[in-house]
C-alpha positions as CSV (number, residue, x, y, z in Angstrom):
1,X,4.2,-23.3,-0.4
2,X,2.6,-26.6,-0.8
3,X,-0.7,-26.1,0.8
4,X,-0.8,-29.4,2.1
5,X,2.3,-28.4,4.4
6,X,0.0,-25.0,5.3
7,X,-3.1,-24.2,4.2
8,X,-2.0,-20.4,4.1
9,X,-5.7,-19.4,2.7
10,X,-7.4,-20.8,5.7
11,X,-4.6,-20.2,8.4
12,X,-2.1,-17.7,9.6
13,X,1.4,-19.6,10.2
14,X,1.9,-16.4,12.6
15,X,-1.5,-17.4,14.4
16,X,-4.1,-14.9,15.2
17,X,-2.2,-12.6,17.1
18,X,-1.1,-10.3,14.3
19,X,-3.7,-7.5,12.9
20,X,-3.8,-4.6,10.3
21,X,-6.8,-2.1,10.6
22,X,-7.4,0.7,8.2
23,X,-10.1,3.4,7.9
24,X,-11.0,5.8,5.5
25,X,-13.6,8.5,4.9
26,X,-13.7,10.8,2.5
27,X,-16.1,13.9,2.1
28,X,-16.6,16.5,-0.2
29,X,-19.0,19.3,-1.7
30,X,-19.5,21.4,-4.7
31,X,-21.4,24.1,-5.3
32,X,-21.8,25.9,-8.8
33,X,-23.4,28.9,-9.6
34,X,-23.8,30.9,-12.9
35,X,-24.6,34.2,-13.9
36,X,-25.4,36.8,-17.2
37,X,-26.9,33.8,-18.6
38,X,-23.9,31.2,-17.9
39,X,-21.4,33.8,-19.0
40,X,-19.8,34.0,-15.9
41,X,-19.8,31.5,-12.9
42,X,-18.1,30.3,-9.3
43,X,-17.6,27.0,-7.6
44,X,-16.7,26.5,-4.9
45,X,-15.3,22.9,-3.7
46,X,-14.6,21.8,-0.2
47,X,-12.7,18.0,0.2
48,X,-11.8,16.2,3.4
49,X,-10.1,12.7,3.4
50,X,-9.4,11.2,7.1
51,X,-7.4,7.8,6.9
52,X,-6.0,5.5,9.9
53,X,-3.8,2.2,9.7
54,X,-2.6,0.8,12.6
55,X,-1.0,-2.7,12.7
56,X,0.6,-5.4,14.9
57,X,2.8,-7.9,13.7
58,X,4.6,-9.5,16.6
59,X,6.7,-12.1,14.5
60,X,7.4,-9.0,12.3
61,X,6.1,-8.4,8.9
62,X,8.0,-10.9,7.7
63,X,9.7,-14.6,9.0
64,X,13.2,-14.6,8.3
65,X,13.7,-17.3,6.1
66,X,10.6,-18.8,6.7
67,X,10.2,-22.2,8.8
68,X,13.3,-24.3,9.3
69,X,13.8,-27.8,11.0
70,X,15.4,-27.7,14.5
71,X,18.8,-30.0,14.0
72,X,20.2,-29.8,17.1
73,X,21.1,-33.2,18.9
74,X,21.9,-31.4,22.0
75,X,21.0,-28.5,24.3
76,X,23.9,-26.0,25.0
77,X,23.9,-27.4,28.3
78,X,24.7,-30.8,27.5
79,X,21.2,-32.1,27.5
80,X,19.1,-33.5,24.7
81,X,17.3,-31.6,22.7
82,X,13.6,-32.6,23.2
83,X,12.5,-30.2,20.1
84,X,15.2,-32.1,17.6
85,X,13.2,-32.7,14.2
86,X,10.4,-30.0,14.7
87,X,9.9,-27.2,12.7
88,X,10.1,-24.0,14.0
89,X,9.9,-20.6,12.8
90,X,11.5,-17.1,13.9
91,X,11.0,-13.4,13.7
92,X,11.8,-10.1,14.9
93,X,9.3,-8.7,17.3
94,X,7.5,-5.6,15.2
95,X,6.1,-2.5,17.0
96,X,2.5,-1.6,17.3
97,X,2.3,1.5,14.5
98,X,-0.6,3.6,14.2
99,X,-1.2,6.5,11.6
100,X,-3.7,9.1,11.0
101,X,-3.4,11.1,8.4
102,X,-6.3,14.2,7.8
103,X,-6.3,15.9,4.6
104,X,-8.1,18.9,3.4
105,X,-8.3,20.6,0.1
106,X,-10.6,24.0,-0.3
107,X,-10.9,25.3,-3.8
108,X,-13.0,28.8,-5.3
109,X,-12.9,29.3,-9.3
110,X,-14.7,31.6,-11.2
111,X,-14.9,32.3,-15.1
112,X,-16.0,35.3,-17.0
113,X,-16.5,34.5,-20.8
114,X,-15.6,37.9,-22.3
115,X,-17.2,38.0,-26.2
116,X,-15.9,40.9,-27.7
117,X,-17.0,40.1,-31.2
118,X,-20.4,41.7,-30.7
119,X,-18.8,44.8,-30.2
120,X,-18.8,47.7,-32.9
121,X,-15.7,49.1,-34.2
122,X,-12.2,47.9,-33.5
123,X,-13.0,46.4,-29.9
124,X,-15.0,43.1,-31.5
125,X,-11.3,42.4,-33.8
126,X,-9.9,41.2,-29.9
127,X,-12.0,38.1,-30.2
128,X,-13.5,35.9,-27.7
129,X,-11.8,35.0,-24.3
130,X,-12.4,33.1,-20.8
131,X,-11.4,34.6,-18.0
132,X,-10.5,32.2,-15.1
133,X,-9.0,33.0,-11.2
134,X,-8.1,30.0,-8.7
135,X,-8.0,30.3,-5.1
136,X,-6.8,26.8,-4.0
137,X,-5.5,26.0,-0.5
138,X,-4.1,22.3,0.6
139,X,-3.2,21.0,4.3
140,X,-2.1,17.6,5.0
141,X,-1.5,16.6,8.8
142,X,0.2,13.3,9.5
143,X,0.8,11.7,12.8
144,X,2.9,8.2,13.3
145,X,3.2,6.7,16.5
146,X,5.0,3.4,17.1
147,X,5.8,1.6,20.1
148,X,7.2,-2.0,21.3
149,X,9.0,-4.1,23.8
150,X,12.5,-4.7,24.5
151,X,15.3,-5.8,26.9
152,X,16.2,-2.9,29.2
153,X,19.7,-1.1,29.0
154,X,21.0,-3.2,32.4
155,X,20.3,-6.2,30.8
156,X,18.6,-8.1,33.4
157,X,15.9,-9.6,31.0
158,X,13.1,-7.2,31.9
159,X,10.4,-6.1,29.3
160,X,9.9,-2.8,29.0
161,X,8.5,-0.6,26.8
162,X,10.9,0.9,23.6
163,X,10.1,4.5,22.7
164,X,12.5,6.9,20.5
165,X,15.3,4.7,20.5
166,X,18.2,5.6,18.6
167,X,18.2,5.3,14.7
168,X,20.2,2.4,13.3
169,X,20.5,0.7,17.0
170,X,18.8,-2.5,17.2
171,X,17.5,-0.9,20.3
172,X,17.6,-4.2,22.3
173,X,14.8,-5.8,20.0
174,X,13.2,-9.0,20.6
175,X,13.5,-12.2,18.5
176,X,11.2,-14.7,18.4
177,X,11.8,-19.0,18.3
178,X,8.5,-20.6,18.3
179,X,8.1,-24.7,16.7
180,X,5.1,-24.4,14.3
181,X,4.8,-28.7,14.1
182,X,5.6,-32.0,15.2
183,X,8.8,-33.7,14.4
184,X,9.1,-34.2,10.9
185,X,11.0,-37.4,11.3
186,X,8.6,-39.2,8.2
187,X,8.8,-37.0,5.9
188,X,11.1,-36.7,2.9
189,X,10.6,-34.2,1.1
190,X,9.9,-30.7,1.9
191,X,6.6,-31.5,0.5
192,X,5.3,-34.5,3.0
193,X,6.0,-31.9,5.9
194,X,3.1,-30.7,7.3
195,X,2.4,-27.8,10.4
């Protein structure tokens, strides 16, 4: 986009309305420890990663089709249309979503370097080997949590909230009409159009 029309780097063509937050901390510790002089060993690690998003779009994370010039000469109820020649934008309405998501990782390894070529007799022909065990245990917990407005099931145009509502339905969603500009009536081009 011409950022004469918009200056998209300075301003949101949704306004100020819409946010995205996000959080994350991460934490961990290792401890090592040798023994037999650094033949054998443990360590012992301990990680904890904590991350939250939550986000509110209300013209939806995206504008279908983007912004569009009102051309219609009348109202549907005979009336002229005082809007004809301004640009105008719409979107679906997009729920508040929040998610927090904890993650936690313990791990315990130890090593025994067993050097059986200082050995007499047949025992030192087995060579040189590392031992290794692995205790490693992993849980992730995840919770979503999403919530918006729509028109009730008896249809008589009252918000309410929209929780759990079926999957594929539209659910009643809202969309959104707003005009982003004057009329355009001077311009012509896309280009000389500005909001």
């Amino acid at each position: 986009m011409d950022r004469n029309v918009l200056d998209y780097e300075k301003v949101l063509l949704q306004g100020e309305a819409q946010y995205s937050d996000h959080k994350f901390d991460a934490r961990n510790i290792t401890l090592e420890q040798t023994f037999f002089d650094k033949k054998a060993g443990i360590e012992i690690a301990y990680d904890k990663q904590s991350y939250y998003n939550e986000r509110f779009f209300p013209w939806g994370r995206h504008t279908y089709a983007g912004v569009k010039i009102d051309t219609g000469k009348w109202l549907t109820n005979g009336l002229p249309n005082p809007n004809l020649g301004r640009p105008f934008m719409t979107g679906q309405y997009d729920p508040v979503a929040k998610t927090w998501n904890d993650r936690v990782t313990k791990r315990v390894t130890a090593f025994y370097d067993l050097d059986l070529t200082e050995k007499e007799g047949f025992l030192k022909y087995l060579g040189r080997h590392t031992v290794t065990a692995l205790y490693s245990e992993w849980e992730n917990d995840t919770w979503n949590f999403s919530d918006g407005l729509s028109w009730d099931t008896s249809h008589d145009k009252t918000m309410t909230k929209n929780i759990g509502q079926l999957a594929g339905s539209w659910g009643g969603r809202i969309f959104g009409w707003a005009y982003v500009g004057d009329g355009q009536w001077n311009a012509n081009s896309p280009s000389e159009v500005r909001l």
